[in-house]
C-alpha positions as CSV (number, residue, x, y, z in Angstrom):
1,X,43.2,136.4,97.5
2,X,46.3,136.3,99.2
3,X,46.7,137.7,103.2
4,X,49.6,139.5,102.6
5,X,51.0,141.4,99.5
6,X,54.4,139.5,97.5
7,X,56.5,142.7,97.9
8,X,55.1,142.6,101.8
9,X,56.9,138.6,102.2
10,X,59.6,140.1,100.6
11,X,60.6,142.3,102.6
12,X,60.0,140.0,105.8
13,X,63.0,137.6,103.7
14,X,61.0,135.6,101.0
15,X,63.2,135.3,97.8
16,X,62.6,134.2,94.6
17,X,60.3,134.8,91.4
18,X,57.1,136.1,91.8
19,X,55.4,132.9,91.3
20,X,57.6,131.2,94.2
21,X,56.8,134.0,96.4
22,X,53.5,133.4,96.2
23,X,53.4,129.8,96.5
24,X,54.9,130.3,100.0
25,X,52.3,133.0,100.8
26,X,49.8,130.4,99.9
27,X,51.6,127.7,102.2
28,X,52.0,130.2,105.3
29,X,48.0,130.7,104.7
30,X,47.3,127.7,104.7
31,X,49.0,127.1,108.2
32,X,47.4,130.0,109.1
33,X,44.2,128.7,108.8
34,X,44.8,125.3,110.3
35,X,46.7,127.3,113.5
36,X,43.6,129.6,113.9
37,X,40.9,127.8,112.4
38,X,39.7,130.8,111.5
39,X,39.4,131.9,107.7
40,X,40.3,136.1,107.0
41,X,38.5,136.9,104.2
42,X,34.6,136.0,103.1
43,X,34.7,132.3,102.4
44,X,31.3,130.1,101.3
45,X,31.7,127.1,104.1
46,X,29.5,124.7,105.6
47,X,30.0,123.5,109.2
48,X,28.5,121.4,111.7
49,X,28.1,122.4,115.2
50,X,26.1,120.8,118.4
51,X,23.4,122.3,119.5
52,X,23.0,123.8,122.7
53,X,21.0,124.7,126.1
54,X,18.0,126.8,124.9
55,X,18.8,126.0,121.1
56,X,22.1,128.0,120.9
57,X,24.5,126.8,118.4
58,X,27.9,128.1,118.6
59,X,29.8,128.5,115.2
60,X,33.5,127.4,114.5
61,X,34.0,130.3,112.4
62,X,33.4,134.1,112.1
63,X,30.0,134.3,110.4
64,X,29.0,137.3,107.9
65,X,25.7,135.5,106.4
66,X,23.8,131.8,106.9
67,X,21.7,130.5,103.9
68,X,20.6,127.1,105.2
69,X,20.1,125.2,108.4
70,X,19.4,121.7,108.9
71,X,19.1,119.0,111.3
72,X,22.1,116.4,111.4
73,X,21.2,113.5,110.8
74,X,18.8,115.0,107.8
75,X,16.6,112.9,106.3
76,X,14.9,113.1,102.7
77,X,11.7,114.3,104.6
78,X,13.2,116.7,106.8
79,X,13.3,120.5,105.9
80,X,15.7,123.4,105.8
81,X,14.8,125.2,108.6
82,X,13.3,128.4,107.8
83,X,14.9,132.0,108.4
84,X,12.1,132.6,110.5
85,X,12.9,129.7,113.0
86,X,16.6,130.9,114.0
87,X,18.5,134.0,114.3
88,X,22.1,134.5,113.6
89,X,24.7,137.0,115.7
90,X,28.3,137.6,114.9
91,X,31.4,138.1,116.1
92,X,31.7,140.8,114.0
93,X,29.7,143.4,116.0
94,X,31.0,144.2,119.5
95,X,29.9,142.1,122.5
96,X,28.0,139.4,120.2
97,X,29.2,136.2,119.2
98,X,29.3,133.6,116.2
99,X,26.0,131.5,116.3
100,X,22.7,130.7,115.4
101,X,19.5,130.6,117.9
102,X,17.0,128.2,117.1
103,X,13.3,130.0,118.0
104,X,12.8,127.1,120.2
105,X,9.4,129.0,121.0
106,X,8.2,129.4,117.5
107,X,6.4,127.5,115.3
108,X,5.8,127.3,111.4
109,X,2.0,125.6,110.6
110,X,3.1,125.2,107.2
111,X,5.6,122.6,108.2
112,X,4.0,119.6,108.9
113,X,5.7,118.4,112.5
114,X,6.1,121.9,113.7
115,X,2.7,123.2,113.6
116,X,1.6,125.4,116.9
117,X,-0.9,122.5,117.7
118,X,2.1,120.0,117.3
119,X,4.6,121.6,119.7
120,X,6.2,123.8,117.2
121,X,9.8,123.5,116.3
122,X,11.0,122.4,119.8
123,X,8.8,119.4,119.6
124,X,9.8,118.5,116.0
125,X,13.7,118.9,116.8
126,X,13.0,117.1,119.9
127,X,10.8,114.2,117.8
128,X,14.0,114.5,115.1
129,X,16.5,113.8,117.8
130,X,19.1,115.8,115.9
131,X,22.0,116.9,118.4
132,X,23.8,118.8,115.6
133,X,23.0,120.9,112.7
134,X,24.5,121.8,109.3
135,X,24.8,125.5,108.8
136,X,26.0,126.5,105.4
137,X,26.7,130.4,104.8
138,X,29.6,133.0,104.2
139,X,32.3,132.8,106.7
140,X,35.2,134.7,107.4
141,X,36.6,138.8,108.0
142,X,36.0,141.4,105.3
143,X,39.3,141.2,104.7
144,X,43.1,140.1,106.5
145,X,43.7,142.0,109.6
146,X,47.1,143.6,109.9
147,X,48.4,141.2,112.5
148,X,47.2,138.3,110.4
149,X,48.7,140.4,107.0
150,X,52.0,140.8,108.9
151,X,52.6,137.4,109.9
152,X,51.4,136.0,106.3
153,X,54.5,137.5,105.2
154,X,56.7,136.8,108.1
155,X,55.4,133.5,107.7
156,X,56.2,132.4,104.2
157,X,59.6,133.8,104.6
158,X,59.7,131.0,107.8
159,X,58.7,128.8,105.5
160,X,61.1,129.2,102.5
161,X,63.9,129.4,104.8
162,X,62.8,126.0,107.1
163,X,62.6,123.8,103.7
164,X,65.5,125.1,102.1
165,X,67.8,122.1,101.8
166,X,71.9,121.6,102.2
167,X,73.7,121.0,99.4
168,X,73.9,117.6,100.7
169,X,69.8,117.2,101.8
170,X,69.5,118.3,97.9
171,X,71.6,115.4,96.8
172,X,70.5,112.5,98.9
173,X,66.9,113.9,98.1
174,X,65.7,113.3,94.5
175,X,62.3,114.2,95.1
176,X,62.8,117.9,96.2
177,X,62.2,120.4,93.6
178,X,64.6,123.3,94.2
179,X,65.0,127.1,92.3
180,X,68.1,128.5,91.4
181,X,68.7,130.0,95.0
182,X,68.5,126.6,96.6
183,X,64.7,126.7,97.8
184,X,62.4,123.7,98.2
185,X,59.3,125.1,96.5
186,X,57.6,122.1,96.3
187,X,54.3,123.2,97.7
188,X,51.8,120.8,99.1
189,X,48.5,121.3,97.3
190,X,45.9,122.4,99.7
191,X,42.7,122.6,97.9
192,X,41.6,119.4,98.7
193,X,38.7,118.3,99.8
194,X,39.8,117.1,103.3
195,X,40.2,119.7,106.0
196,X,43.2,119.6,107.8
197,X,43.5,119.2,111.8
198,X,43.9,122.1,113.6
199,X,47.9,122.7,115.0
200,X,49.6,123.4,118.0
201,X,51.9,126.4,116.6
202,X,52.3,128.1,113.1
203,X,56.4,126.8,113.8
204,X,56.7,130.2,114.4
205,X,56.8,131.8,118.5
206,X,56.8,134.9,116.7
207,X,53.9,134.6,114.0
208,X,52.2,133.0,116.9
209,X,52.3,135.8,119.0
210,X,51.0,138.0,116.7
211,X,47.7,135.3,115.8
212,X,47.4,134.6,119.3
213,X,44.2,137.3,119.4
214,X,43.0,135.4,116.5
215,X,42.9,131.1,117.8
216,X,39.6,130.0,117.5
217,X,38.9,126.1,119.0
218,X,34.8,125.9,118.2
219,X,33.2,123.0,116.6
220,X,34.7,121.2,113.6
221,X,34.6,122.3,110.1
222,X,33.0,119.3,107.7
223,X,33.4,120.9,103.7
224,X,33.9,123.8,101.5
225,X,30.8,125.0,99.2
């Protein structure tokens, strides 16, 4: 799904055919992301985060559900860790925020290592060593907010208009694919496996005044599910 609508980037200035107009919808969501580091619709991710004081683990992401936690490093031997040995809060309700609690106080005695007699989970994430953990789950808003919707579009019309080469760029350039109006839309592909680094600014004061209640600097994102 796209954050904004192709009739919504054209009227912020994107030209072209359909198909161009949503390549650069594609690009400005794609710097959207990397700007943010945020994701605005639900997205299956996996990310690892440190853990912290008292077993709190603070998530780079807004988190809607988490299907699996496990110790990083994870060995063969070593377990998902139960539901029933962490709780997850979210961003999404008022006053909360994205992260999982380890029960640092509980105990599973059908886990051999974390057994009440054995010191529980505490004293099997303590005998691990593990400073991080792998959370995999669904990331992301229910869907784009305006703000992010609106600057989508304002965005890929910044886009198109920042790679549109001179007549003279165009000719020196053999590599740059051009339409009929003159537009580079030669779009990186970004479904890679690599994650990009997050960036200083969209290239955009304006687009980056409207994300700025948005920025999100947490912990590092390792892979897509």
């Amino acid at each position: 799904m796209a954050y904004c609508t192709i009739q919504a980037a054209r009227d912020a200035g994107c030209t072209g055919t359909d198909a161009v107009v949503a390549a650069w919808i594609q690009a400005a969501r794609d710097t959207i992301e990397r700007y943010t580091q945020q994701v605005f619709e639900p997205t299956d991710l996996v990310v690892v985060a440190d853990v912290g004081a008292g077993g709190l683990v603070i998530l780079p992401r807004r988190v809607r559900t988490v299907t699996s936690v496990t110790p990083v490093p994870a060995a063969d031997d070593e377990p998902t860790i139960p539901a029933t040995a962490y709780r997850v809060t979210s961003s999404s309700v008022l006053g909360q925020v994205d992260a999982v609690h380890l029960s640092w106080g509980g105990w599973d005695d059908l886990v051999a290592g974390a057994e009440s007699y054995n010191g529980g989970w505490l004293g099997l994430w303590e005998r691990w060593g593990a400073e991080q953990v792998r959370v995999a789950g669904e990331f992301g808003y229910d869907t784009a907010p305006m703000l992010v919707g609106q600057g989508c579009a304002l965005l890929a019309a910044h886009l198109q208009a920042a790679a549109a080469p001179s007549d003279a760029d165009a000719a020196q350039d053999g590599g740059l694919t051009v339409d009929d109006e003159g537009n580079n839309v030669a779009i990186e592909d970004a479904d890679d496996d690599e994650v990009p680094p997050p960036s200083a600014s969209t290239g955009s004061v304006q687009v980056d005044a409207l994300l700025a209640g948005y920025l999100n600097r947490g912990a590092s994102l390792i892979g897509g599910v």
